[in-house]
C-alpha positions in Angstrom: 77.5 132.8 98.2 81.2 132.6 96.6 83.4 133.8 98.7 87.4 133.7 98.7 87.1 134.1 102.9 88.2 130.4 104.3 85.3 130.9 106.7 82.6 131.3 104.3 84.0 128.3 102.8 84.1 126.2 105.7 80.0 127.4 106.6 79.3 125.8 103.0 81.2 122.7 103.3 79.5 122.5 107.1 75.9 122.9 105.1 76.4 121.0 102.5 77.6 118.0 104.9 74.8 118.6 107.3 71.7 118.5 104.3 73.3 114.8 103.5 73.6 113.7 106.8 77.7 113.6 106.2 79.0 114.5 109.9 78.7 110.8 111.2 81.1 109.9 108.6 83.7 112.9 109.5 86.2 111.2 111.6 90.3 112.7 112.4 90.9 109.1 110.5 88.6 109.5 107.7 88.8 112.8 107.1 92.9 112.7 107.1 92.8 109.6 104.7 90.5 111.6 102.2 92.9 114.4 102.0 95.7 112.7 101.3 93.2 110.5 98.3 92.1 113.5 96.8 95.4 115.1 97.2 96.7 111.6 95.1 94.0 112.3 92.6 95.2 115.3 91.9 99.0 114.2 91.4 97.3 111.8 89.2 97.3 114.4 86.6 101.0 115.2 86.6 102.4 111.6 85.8 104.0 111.5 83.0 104.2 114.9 81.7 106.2 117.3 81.4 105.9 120.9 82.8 105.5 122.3 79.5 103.1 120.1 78.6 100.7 120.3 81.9 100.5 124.2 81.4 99.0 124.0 78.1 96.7 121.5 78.8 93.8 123.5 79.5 91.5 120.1 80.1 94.1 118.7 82.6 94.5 121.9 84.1 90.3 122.2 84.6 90.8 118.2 86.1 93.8 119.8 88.5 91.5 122.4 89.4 88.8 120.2 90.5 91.0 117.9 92.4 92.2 121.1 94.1 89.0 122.1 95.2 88.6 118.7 96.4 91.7 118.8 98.5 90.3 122.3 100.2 87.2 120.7 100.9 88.6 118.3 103.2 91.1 120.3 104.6 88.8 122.4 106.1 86.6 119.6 107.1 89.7 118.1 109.0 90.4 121.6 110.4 87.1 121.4 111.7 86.5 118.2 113.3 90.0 119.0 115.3 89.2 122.7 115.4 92.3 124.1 113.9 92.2 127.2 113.2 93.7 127.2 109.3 94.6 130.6 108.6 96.5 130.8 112.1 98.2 127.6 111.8 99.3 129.2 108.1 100.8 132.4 109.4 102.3 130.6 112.2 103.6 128.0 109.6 105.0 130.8 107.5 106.9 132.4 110.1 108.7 129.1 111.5 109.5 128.6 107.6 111.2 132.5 107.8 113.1 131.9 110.7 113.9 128.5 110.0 115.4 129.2 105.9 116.2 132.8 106.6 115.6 134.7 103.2 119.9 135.7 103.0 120.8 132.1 103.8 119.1 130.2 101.4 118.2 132.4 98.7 117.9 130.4 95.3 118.0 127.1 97.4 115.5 124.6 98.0 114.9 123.7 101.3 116.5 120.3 101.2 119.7 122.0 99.8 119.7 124.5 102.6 119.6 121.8 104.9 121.8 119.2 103.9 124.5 122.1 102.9 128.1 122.1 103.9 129.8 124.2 106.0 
């Protein structure tokens, strides 16, 4: 089954761990130093191009791709182990980034530029 829903995703990756006897392995630690390594594999791909040149690249785009999968994959194993809920912790995210860079305030500003603004 391909599903876009996060939980469908997260029954797979629970499967797919189970079948190969993963689970043991599926520490807070672990699990939190594999999504920042596969998170570094796919920055990987970025060094030492430019913008332009990363968009066109259709086999660097297909690498990013992968990596990014990879990334999801252990996010929601993470989420798991320390049962966070990931699309609640997203929308509660999201509104703390609304109130906190109020659309009017910081419009066309990053966030660091909103915050280290002058009065």
């Amino acid at each position: 089954m391909n599903s876009d829903r996060l939980s469908d995703m997260l029954q797979a990756v629970r499967q797919t761990s189970k079948e190969r006897n993963w689970e043991k392995h599926h520490t807070p630690k672990n699990l939190a130093m594999d999504l920042v390594r596969e998170a570094s594999e796919a920055l990987e791909h970025f060094v030492w191009a430019t913008n332009e040149e990363i968009k066109k690249d259709k086999k660097r785009i297909k690498k990013i791709q992968d990596e990014l999968g990879d990334v999801l994959h252990s996010m929601l194993l993470l989420a798991d182990v320390l049962k966070i809920d990931l699309p609640k912790s997203f929308w509660q995210k999201l509104e703390k980034v609304k109130k906190r860079y109020p659309a009017d305030k910081v419009y066309g500003q990053t966030g660091y530029e909103y915050k280290n603004r002058r009065n």
